[in-house]
RORO-569876 format. One record per residue (C-alpha): x, y, z; residue in three letters. Coordinates in steps of 0.02 Angstrom, whole numbers, padded with zeros to 5 digits, always signed. Layout:
N
XYZAla
...
//
This chain:
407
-02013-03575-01790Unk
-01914-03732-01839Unk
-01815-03808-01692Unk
-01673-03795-01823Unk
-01638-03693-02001Unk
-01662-03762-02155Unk
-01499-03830-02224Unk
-01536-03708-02384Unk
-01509-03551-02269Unk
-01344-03508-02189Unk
-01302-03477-02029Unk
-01219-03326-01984Unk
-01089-03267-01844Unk
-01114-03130-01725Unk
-00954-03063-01804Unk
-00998-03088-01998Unk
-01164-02993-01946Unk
-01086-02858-01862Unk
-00952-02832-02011Unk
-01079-02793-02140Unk
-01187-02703-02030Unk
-01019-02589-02006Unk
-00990-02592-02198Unk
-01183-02539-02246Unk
-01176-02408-02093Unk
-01001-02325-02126Unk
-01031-02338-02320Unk
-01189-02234-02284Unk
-01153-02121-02159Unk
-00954-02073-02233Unk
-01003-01898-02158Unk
-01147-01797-02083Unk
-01180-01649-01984Unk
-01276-01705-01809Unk
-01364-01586-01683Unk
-01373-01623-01502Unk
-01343-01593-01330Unk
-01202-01689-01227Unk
-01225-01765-01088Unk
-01081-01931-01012Unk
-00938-01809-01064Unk
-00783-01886-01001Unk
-00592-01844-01053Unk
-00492-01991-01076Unk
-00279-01985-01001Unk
-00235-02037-01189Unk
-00319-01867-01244Unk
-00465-01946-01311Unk
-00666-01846-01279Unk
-00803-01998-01262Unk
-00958-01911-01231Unk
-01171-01949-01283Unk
-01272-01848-01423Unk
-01436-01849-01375Unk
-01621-01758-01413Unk
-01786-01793-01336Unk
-01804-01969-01408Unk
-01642-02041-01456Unk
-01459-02047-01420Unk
-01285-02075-01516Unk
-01120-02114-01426Unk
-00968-01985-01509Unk
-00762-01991-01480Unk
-00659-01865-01517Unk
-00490-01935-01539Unk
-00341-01836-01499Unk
-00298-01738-01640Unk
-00473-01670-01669Unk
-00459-01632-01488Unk
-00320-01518-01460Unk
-00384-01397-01591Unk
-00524-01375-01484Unk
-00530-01178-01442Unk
-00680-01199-01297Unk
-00707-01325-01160Unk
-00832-01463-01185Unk
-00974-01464-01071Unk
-01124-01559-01010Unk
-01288-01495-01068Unk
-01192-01405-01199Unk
-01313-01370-01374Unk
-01176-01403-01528Unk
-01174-01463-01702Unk
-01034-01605-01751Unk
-00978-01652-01901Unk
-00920-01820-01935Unk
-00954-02028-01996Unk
-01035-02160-01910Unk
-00937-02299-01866Unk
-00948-02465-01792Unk
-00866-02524-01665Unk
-00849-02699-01682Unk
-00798-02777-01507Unk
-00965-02710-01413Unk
-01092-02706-01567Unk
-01110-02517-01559Unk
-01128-02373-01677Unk
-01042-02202-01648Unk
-00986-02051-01724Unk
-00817-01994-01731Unk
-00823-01822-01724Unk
-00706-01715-01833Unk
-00763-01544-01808Unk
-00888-01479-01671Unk
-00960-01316-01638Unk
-01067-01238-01506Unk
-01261-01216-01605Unk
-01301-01039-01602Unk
-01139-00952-01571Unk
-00952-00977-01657Unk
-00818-01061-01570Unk
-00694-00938-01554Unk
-00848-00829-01477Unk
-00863-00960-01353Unk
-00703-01000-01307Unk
-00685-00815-01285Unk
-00822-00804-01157Unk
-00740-00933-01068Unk
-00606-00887-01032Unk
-00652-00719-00964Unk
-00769-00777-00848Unk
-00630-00916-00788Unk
-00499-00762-00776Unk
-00638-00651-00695Unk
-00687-00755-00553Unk
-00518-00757-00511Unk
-00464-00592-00509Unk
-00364-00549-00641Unk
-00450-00406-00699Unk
-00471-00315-00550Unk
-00449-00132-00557Unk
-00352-00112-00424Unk
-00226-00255-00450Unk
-00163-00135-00622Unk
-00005-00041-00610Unk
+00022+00159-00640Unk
+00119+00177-00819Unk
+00307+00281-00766Unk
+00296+00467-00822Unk
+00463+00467-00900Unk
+00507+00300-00929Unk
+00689+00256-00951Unk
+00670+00116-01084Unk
+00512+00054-01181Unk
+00493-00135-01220Unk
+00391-00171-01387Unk
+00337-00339-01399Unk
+00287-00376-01569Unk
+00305-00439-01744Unk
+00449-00346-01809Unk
+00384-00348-02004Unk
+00214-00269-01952Unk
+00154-00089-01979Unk
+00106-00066-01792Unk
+00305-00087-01746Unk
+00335+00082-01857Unk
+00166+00173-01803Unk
+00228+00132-01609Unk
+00410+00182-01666Unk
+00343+00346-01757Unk
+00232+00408-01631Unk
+00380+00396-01472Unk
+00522+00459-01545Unk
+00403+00606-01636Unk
+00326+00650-01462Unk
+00486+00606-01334Unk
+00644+00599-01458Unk
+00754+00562-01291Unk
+00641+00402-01265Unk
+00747+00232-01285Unk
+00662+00083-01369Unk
+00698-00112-01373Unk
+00611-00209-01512Unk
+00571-00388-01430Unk
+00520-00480-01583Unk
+00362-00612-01578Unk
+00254-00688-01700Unk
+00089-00622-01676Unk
-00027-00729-01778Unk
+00001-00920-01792Unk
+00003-01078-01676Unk
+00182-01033-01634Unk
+00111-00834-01576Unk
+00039-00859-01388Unk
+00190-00979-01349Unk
+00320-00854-01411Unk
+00228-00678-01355Unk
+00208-00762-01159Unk
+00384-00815-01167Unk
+00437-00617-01184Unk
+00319-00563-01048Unk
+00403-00673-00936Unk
+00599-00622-01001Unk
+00554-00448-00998Unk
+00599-00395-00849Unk
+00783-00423-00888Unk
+00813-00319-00999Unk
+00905-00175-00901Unk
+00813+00006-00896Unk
+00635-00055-00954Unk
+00498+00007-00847Unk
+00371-00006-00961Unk
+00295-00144-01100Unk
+00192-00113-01237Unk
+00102-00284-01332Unk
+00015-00295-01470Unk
-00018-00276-01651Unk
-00117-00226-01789Unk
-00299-00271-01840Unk
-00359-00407-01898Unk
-00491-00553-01919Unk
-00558-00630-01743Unk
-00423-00774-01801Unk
-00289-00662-01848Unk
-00286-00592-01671Unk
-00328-00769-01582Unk
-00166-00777-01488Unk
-00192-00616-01384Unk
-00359-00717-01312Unk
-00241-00870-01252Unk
-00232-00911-01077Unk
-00056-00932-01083Unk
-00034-00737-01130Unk
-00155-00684-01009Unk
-00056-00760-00856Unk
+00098-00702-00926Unk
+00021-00516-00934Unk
-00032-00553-00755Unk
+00139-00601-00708Unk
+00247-00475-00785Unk
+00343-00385-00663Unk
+00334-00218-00768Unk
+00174-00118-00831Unk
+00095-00180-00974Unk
+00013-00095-01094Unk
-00069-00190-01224Unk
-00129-00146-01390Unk
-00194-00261-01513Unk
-00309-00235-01676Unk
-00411-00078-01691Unk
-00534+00024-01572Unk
-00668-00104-01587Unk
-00565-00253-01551Unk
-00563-00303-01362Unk
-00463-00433-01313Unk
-00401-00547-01161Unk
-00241-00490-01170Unk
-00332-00304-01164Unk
-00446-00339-01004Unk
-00314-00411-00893Unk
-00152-00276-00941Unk
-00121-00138-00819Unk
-00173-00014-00979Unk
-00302-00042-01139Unk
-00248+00058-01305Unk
-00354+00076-01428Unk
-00217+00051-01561Unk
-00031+00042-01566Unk
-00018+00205-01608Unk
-00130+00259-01455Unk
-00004+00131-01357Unk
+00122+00271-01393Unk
+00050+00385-01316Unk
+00016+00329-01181Unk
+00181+00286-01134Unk
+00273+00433-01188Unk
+00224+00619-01145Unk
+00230+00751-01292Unk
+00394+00843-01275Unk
+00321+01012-01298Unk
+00175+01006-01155Unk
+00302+00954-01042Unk
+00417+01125-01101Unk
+00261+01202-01083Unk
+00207+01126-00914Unk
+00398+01175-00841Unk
+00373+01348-00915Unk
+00230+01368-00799Unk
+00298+01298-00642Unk
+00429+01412-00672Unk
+00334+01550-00700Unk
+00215+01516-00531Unk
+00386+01471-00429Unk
+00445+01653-00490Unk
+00268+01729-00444Unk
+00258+01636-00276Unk
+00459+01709-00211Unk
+00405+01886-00293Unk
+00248+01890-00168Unk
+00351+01816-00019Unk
+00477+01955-00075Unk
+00355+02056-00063Unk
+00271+02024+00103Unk
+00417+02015+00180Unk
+00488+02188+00140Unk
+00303+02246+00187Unk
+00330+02158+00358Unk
+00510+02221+00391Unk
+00439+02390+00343Unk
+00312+02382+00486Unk
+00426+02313+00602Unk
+00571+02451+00552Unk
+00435+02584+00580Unk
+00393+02528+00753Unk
+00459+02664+00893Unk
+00568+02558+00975Unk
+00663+02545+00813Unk
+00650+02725+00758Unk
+00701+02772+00962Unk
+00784+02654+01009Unk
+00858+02714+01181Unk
+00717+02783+01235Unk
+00627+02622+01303Unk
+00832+02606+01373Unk
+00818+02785+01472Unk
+00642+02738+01524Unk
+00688+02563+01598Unk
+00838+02660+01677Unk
+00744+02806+01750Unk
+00636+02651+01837Unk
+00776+02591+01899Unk
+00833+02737+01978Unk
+00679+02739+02058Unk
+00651+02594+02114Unk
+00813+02594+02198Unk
+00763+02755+02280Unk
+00614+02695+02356Unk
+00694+02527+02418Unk
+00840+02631+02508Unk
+00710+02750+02595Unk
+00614+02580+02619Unk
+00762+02507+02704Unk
+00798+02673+02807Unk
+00639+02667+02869Unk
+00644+02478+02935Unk
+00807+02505+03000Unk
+00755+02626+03112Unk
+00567+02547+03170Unk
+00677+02377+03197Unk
+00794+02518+03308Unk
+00637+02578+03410Unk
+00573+02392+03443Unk
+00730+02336+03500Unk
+00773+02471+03634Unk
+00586+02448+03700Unk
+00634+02260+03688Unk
+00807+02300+03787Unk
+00712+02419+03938Unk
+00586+02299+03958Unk
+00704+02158+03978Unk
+00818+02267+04086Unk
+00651+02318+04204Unk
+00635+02117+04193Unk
+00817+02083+04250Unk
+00886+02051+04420Unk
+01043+02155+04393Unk
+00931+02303+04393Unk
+00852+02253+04560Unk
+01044+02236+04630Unk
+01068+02418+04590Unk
+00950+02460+04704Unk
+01054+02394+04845Unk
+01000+02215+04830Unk
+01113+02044+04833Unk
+01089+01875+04774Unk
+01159+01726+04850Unk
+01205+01547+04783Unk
+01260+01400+04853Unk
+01445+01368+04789Unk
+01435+01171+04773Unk
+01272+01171+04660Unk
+01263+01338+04618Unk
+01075+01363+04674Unk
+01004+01519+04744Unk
+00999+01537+04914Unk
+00796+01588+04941Unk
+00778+01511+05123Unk
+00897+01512+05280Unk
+00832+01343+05318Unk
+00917+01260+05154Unk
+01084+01305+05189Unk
+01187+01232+05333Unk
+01354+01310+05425Unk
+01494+01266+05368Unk
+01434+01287+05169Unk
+01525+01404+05049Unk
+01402+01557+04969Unk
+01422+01678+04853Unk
+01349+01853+04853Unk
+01322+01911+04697Unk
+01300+02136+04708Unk
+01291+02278+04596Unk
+01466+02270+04572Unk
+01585+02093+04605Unk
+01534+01990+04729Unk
+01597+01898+04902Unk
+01645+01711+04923Unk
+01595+01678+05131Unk
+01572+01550+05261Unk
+01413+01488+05358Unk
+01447+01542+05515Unk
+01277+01547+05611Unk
+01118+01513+05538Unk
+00954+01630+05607Unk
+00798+01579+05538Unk
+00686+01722+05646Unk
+00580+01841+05534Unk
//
């Protein structure tokens, strides 16, 4: 190569080159349809999706700018498979080619199918479908709450179908859009408001059928928490039997239709007459047979002998008596007199015992006057001491005159 160009050939700047490489590149790719996988995904704070299209041998930087963005019904992943739609552009500054994605779609499945399966799994994992976190529906309930579109035919099917099967039932239209970009905002806002609305113990939301689109607001987050929240029962009924939606899995109750809402809520007027008949009817059976029993009972005690004669257990208990107290004076009689016995052979063997009887024999006894000992031996006494004789009858007070103390 020539240390320098030929003066016939002009030299060109980085920036002229890059300008009409953006001109042929944009002019020739003004829109195309690109499949790949993405892989660098990264969310931007201005709203902005930067993320890398790539296959087995090549890749493509893509941005999604803002706008494009938020209509995004699913969340962008790594290793995601999707088709975008979109024109290659230039950018300028770093000398790179990109496309600027307008539309994007998972490959092999539709958007709205994805962002469906989602969320579920998102609300699954954390509970919010949980059998037993759902609420029992009120049997009677005082007030019913319709949250719906107020121009709709499911408003005068749900209308129809109370009042025909519980005319006392009391109903509060709580009017929503139910299809639009303006229908999840406004239909969470009433699940949440609800509950103030005096006397309403039970909510029914829904709507008709329609296209996966048409009923796109029932499968919002948004409405799902606010089902979650609500602080009354919530049945919800959207689109026809074959319809299922988030809104469905997570309320306390899943009708089929709006009419099926109905009755659910309500009971029919003439099983419940019916049901009441029979209560009554077993209640009047059940005191009949107690009536019954009873009378046989009182019967059996009434024919009992001590009911049909009375005094006679009275005469026999006193004829005991009698007898008893017969047996217990005779009993007494008879103690009396062995406790007689005992005690005179008690007394003569006492009196055989007792001095006094040896004094009326013509025996004395004699104590000393200053202690009051008896006098046993000559020796203890001295002359001059006071004695006292004690004999069969009285006694003598004497003087120690002379003491002898021969045998």
């Amino acid at each position: 190569m020539p240390p320098r160009p030929p003066e016939t050939i002009p030299v060109l700047t980085v920036s002229a080159v890059t300008f009409a490489l953006k001109e042929v590149v944009e002019a020739t790719f003004p829109h195309l349809w690109v499949c790949g996988e993405i892989s660098n995904l990264m969310r931007a704070g201005s709203g902005h999706i930067y993320f890398t299209l790539k296959d087995e041998a090549a890749q493509l930087k893509a941005v999604m700018w803002r706008t494009a963005a938020q209509r995004m019904r699913f969340d962008l992943r790594d290793g995601m498979e999707v088709i975008v739609a979109g024109g290659i552009q230039v950018y300028e500054a770093r000398g790179q080619h990109q496309i600027v994605v307008e539309q994007l779609q998972p490959k092999g499945i539709g958007p709205l199918e994805l962002a469906f399966r989602q969320l579920q799994q998102k609300l699954a994992e954390e509970g919010l479908f949980e059998v037993e976190r759902k609420r029992p529906l009120p049997r009677f309930p005082k007030r019913i709450a319709l949250i719906t579109s107020p121009s709709g035919a499911a408003v005068r099917d749900m209308i129809q179908v109370i009042t025909r099967r519980w005319p006392k039932a009391r109903i509060i239209l709580v009017p929503v859009a139910v299809q639009g970009d303006q229908a999840a905002g406004q239909i969470a806002a009433a699940l949440r408001k609800v509950h103030t609305i005096p006397d309403v113990d039970v909510v029914i939301c829904g709507r008709g059928g329609g296209s996966l689109e048409d009923l796109w607001a029932f499968n919002e987050e948004v409405v799902a928490r606010a089902i979650h929240a609500c602080k009354i029962p919530v049945v919800s009924a959207v689109g026809h039997e074959v319809d299922v939606t988030i809104a469905d899995l997570v309320a306390d109750r899943r009708a089929l239709t709006p009419s099926e809402a109905a009755e659910l809520v309500v009971p029919l007027e003439s099983d419940v007459r019916l049901e009441l008949d029979q209560v009554r009817q077993r209640l009047v059976n059940s005191l009949r047979q107690q009536t019954q029993r009873a009378r046989l009972r009182l019967d059996s005690v009434a024919s009992r002998r001590c009911f049909s004669r009375p005094l006679e257990r009275i005469q026999e208990q006193s004829h005991r008596l009698d007898d008893l107290e017969s047996r217990l004076k005779r009993g007494m009689k008879q103690v009396v007199e062995s406790s007689k016995q005992k005690l005179q052979a008690f007394a003569s063997s006492l009196n055989a015992l007792s001095p006094l009887a040896v004094l009326d024999r013509g025996y004395s006894l004699t104590k000393r006057i200053s202690d009051g000992e008896l006098i046993r031996d000559a020796s203890t006494i001295s002359v001059g001491d006071q004695i006292s004789t004690l004999l069969a009858q009285g006694s003598i007070i004497s003087e120690v005159r002379a003491i002898e103390t021969d045998d």
